[in-house]
C-alpha positions as CSV (number, residue, x, y, z in Angstrom):
1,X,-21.2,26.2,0.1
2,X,-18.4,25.7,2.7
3,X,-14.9,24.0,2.0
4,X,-16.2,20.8,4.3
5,X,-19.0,20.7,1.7
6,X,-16.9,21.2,-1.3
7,X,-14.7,18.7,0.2
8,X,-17.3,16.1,0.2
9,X,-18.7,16.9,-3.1
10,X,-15.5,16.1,-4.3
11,X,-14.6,12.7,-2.4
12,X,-17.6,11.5,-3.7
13,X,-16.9,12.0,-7.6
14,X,-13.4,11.1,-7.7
15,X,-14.4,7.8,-5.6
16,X,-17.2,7.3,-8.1
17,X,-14.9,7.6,-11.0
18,X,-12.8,5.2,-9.1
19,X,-15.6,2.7,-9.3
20,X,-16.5,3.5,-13.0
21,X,-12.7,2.3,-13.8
22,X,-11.4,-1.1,-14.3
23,X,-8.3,-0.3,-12.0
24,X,-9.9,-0.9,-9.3
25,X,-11.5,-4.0,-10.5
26,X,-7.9,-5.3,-11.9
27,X,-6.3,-4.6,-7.9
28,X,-9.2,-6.6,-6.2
29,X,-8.3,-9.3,-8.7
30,X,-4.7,-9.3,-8.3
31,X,-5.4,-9.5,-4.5
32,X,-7.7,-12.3,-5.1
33,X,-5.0,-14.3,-7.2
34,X,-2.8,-13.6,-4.3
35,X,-4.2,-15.1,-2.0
36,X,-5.8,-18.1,-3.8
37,X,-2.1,-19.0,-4.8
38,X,-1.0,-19.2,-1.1
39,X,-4.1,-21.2,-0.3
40,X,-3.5,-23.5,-3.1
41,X,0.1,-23.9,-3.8
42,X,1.2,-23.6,0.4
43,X,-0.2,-27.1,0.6
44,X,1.1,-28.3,-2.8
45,X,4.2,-27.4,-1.9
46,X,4.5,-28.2,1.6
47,X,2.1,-31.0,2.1
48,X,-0.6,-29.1,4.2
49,X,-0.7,-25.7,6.4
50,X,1.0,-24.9,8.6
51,X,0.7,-25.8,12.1
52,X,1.6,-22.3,13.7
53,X,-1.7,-19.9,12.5
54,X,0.8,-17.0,13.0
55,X,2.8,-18.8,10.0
56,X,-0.1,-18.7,7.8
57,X,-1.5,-15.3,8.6
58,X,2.2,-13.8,7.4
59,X,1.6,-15.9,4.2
60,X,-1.8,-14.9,3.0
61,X,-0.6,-11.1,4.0
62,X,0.6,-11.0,0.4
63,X,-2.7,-9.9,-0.9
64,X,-3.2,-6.7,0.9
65,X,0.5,-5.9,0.7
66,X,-0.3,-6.0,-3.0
67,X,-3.2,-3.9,-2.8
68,X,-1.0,-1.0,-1.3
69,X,1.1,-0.9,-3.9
70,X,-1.8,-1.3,-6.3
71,X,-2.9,2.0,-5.1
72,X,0.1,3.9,-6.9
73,X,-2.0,2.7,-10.7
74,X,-5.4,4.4,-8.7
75,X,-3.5,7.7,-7.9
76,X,-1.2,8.1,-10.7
77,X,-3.0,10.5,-12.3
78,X,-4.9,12.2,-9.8
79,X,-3.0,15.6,-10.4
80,X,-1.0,14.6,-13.6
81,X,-3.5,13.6,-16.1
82,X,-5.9,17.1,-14.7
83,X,-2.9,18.8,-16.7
84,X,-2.2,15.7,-19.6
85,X,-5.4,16.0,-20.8
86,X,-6.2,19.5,-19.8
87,X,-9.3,19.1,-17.6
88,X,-8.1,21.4,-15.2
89,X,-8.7,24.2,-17.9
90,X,-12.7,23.5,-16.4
91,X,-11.7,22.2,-13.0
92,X,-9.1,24.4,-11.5
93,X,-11.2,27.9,-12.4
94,X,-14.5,26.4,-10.1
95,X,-14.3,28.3,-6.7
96,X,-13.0,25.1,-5.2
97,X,-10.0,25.8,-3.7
98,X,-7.1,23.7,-4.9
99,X,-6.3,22.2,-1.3
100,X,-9.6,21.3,-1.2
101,X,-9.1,19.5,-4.9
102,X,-6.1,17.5,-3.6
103,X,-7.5,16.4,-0.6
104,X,-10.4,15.0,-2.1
105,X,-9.0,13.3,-4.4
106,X,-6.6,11.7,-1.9
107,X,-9.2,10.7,0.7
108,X,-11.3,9.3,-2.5
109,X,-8.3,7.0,-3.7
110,X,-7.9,6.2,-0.3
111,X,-11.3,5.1,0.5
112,X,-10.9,2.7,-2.6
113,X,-7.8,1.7,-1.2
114,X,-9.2,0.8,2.0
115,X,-11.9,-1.2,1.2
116,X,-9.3,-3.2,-1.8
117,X,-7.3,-3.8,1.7
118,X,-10.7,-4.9,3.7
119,X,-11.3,-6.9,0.7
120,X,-7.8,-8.9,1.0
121,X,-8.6,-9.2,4.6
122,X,-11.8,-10.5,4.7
123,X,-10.5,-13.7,2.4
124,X,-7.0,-13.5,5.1
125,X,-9.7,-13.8,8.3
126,X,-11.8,-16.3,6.4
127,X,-9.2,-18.4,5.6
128,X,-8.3,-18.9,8.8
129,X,-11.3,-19.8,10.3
130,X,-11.8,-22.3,7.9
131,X,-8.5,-23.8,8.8
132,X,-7.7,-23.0,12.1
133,X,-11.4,-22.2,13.9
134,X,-9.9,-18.7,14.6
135,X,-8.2,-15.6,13.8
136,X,-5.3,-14.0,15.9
137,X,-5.4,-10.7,17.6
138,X,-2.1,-9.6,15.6
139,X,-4.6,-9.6,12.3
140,X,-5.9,-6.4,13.4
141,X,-2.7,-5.0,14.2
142,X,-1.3,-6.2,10.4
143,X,-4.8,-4.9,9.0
144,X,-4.0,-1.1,10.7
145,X,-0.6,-1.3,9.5
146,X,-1.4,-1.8,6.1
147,X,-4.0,0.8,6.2
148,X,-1.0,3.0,7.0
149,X,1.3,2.0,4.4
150,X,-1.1,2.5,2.1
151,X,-1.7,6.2,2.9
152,X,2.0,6.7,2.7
153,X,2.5,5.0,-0.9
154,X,-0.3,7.2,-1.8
155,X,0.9,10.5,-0.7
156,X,4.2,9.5,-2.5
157,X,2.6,8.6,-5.6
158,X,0.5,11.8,-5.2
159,X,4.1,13.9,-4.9
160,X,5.1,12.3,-8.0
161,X,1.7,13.1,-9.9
162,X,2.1,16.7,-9.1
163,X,5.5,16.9,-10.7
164,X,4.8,14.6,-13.8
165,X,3.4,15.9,-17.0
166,X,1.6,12.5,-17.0
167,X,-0.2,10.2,-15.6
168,X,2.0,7.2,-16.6
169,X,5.2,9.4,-15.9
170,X,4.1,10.0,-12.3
171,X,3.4,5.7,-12.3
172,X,6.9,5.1,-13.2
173,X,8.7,7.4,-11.3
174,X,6.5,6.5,-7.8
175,X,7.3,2.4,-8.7
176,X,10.9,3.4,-9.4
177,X,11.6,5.0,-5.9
178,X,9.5,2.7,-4.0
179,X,10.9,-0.7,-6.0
180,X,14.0,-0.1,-7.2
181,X,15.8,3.7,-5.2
182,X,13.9,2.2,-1.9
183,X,14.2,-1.4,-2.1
184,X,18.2,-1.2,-3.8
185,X,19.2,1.0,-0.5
186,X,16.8,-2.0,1.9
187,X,18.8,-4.3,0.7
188,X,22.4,-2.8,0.8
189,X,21.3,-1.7,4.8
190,X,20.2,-5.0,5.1
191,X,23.7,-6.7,4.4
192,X,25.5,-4.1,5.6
193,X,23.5,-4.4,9.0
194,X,22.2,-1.2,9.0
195,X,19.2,0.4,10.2
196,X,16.8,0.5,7.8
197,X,13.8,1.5,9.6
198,X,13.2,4.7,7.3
199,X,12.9,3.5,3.6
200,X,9.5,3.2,2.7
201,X,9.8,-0.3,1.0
202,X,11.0,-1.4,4.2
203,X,7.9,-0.3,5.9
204,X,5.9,-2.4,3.7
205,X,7.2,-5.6,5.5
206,X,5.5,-4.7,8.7
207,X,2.7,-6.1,7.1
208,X,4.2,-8.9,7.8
209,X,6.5,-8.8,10.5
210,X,3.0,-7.9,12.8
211,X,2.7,-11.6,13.1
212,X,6.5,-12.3,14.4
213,X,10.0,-11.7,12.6
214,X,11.6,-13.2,9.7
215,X,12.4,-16.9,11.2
216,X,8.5,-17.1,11.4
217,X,7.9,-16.1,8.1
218,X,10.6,-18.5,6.8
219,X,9.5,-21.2,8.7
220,X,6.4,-21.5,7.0
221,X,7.9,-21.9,3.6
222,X,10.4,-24.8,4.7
223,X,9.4,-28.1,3.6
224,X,9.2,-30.8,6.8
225,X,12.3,-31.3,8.9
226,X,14.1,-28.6,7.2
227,X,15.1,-25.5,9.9
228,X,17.1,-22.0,9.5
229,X,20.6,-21.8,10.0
230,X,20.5,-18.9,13.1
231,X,23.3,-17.2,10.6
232,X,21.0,-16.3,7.8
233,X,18.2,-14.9,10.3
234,X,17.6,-11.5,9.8
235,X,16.5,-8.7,12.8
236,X,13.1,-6.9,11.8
237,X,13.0,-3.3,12.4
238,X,11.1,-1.9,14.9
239,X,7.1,-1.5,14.2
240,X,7.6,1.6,16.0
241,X,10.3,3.2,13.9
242,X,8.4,2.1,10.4
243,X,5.1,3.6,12.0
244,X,7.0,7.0,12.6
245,X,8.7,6.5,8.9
246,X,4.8,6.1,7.5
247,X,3.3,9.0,8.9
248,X,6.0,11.1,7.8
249,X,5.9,9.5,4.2
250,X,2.0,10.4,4.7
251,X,2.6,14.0,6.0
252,X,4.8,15.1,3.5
253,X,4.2,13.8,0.4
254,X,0.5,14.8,0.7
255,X,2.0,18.3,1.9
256,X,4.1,18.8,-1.3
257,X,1.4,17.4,-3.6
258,X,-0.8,20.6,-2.3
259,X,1.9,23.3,-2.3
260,X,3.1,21.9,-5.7
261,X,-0.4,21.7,-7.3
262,X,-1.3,25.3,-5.7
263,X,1.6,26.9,-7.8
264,X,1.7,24.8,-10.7
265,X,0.2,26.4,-13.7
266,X,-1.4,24.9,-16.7
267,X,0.5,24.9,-19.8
């Protein structure tokens, strides 16, 4: 059997067990919930949509930008918990070559990934039908975007597997980088007017930003006859930039997971 047939063999039990678990189940639920509270509490709140569509589409984002980062509790233990609970005493030994291991396991988590971002999508699209008779062309760019952040966050959370003894070590230590390491250093670049284009919590928001900048996202949340002050508008980074920023994220965290599961040994 060749590697491209190993390969496969393996996509399709990890994605499997992915299906068997209620992880997935609890992120398609949390994107659900997500959207549903824009849907209901936007009009609450503001006394109908709003008028813009782009406005709207930035709003109900929110659920697939939670999906992506519901993808770090999918691959948390996708290399860690081989060694927690010592599985890989009957996995690694199979003439499968550990590359081939990884890679499988990543493309699986990402194919569940996907379709929890399709998922989150389809009710973003639906939505807007139903409101607005139509769907904007920037939905697909916001859908491909996410797809991309979502590979990132997983090769991250897949470095942090292949270090961790555990699986809920390697959950931790991906949400503290991305939330608090990332997002503490967005923040301070933010203020400080720096560029900011590289930290991966910051390419999260061009999820968002696809649709327009900041003022239109704000916008949307301002009750009638309230505007924004032009001081407290903030500059998006470039899509361009972040894009760069994800595909490196996606390069080499994936790379180190390999190379790091290839030496590690079992204790």
């Amino acid at each position: 059997m060749s590697e491209i047939e190993k390969l496969k063999v393996v996509i399709r039990y990890e994605f499997l067990k992915h299906v068997r678990r209620k992880r997935l189940y609890s992120v398609l639920v949390l994107t659900l919930a997500a959207e549903l509270a824009v849907l209901i509490g936007l009009p609450a709140l503001l006394d109908g949509y709003p008028d813009n569509i782009m406005e709207m589409a930035a709003m109900l984002s929110i659920g697939p930008s939670l999906a992506t980062i519901g993808a770090i509790f999918l691959a948390g233990d996708a290399i860690a918990g081989e060694f927690e609970s010592k599985t890989g005493l009957m996995l690694f030994p199979n003439p499968v070559r550990r590359i081939t291991l990884v890679t499988g396991k990543y493309l699986a988590c990402y194919v569940a990934v996907a379709l929890v971002i399709a998922f989150g999508h389809l009710i973003l699209s639906s939505s807007l039908v139903a409101i607005y008779g139509h769907v904007p062309v920037e939905t697909v760019k916001s859908f491909g975007l996410c797809l991309l952040f979502a590979g990132s966050v997983l090769s991250v959370t897949f470095f942090f597997s292949s270090v961790s003894k555990g699986a809920m070590g390697a959950i931790v230590r991906t949400l503290f980088f991305i939330i608090l390491i990332s997002g503490a250093a967005d923040s301070a670049f933010m203020l400080a007017g720096k560029p900011r284009w590289f930290l991966l919590s910051t390419n999260g928001e061009s999820i968002i930003t696809a649709y327009g900048g900041y003022e239109l996202l704000l916008g949307g949340t301002l009750p009638p006859g309230m505007s924004i002050r032009p001081e407290v508008l903030l500059r998006a980074p470039d899509i361009n930039l972040m894009i760069v920023s994800m595909v490196i994220y996606l390069v080499v965290g994936l790379g180190l997971s390999i190379l790091i599961s290839r030496r590690r040994q079992l204790a």
